[in-house]
C-alpha positions as MATLAB code, in Angstrom:
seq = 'XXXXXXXXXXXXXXXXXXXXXXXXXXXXXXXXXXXXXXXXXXXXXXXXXXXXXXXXXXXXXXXXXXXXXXXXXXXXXXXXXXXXXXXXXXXXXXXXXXXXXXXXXXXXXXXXXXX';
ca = [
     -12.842   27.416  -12.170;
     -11.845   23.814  -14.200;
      -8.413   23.196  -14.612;
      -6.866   20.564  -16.809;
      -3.009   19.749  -16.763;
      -1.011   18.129  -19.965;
       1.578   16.489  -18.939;
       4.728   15.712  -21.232;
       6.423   12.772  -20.184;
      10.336   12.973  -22.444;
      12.294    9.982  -22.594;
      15.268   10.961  -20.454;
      13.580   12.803  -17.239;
      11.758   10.555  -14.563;
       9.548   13.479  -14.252;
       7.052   14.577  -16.581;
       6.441   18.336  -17.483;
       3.100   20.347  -16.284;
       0.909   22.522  -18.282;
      -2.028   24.356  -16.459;
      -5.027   24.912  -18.897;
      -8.420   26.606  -17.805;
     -10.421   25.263  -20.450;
     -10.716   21.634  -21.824;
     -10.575   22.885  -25.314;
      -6.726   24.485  -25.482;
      -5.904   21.365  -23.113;
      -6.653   18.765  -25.606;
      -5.704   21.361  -28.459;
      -2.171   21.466  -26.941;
      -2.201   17.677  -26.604;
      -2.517   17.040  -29.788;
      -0.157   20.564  -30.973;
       2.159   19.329  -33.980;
       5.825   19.639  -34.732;
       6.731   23.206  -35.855;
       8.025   24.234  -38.733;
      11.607   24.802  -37.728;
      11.276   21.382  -36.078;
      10.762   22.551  -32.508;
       7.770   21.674  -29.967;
       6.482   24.889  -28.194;
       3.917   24.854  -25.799;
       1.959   27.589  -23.406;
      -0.426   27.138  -21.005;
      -2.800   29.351  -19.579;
      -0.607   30.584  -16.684;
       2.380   32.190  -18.145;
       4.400   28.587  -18.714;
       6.331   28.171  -22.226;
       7.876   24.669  -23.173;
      10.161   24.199  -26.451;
      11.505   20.841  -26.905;
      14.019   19.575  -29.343;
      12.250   16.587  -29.546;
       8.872   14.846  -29.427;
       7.486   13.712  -25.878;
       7.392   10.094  -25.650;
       3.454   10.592  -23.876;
       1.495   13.293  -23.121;
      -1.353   13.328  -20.356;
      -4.162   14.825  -20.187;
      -5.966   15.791  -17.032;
      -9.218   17.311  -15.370;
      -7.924   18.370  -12.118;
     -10.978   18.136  -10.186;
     -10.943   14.369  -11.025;
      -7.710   13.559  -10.667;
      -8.435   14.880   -6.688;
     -11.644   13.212   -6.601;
      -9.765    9.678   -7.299;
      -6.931   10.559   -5.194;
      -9.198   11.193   -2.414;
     -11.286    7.497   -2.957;
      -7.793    5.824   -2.750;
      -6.832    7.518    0.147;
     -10.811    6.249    1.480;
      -9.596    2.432    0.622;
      -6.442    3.024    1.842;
      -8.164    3.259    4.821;
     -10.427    0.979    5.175;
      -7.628   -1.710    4.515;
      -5.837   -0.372    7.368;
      -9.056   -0.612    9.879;
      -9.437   -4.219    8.450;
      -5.989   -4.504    9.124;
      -5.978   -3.616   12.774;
      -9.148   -5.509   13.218;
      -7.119   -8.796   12.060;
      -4.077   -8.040   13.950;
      -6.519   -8.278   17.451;
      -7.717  -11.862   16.436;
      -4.110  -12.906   15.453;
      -2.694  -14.982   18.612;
       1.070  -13.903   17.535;
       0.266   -9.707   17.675;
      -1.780   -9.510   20.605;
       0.362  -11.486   22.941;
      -1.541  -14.380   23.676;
       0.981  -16.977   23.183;
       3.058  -15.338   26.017;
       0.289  -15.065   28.606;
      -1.391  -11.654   27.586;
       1.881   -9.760   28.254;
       3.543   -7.904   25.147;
       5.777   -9.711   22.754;
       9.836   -9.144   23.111;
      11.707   -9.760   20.329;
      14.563   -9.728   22.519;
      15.561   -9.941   26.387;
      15.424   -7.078   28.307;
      18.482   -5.299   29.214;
      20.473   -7.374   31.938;
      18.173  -10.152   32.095;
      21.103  -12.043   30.829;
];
């Protein structure tokens, strides 16, 4: 099964609010769903959710699920990469492998009571 989130994003909360939608049709339908008559938003998804809002979101987002995990998982894959390429850099770098103090490990500080 295809799901498809909208998601509201309202002026004053950091956190946007999630509709669930089985088809791409009422997804983009309730993207675009007007002002009602007595001036109130109302929204329902496909899993039992109802929205009403005083006020017009200040975005809405819509979303094929499936995609959104695809991309998530191709950062994740670069994410990474960049740390192996990381790591690999860190071994040729003379001040994170120890080199400068004669192959031992580097101490930021003295050991206890070598003071």
């Amino acid at each position: 099964m295809k799901l498809y989130t909208l998601n509201l994003i309202l002026g004053d909360s950091p956190n946007p609010l999630r509709l669930v939608f089985s088809s791409e049709e009422r997804a983009k339908a309730a993207a675009i769903h007007p002002i009602g008559m007595d001036g109130a938003l109302v929204f329902h998804d496909d899993f039992g959710v109802e929205i009403r809002l005083k006020k017009e979101p200040v975005a809405r987002g819509l979303c094929d699920v499936a995609e959104e995990l695809n991309g998530n998982i191709e950062i994740s894959l670069l994410q990474a990469r960049a740390q192996m390429k990381a790591q690999q850099k860190a071994k040729s770098d003379p001040t994170l492998n120890g080199s400068l103090t004669g192959g031992g490990s580097l101490l930021p500080f003295p050991p206890r009571g070598a003071a």
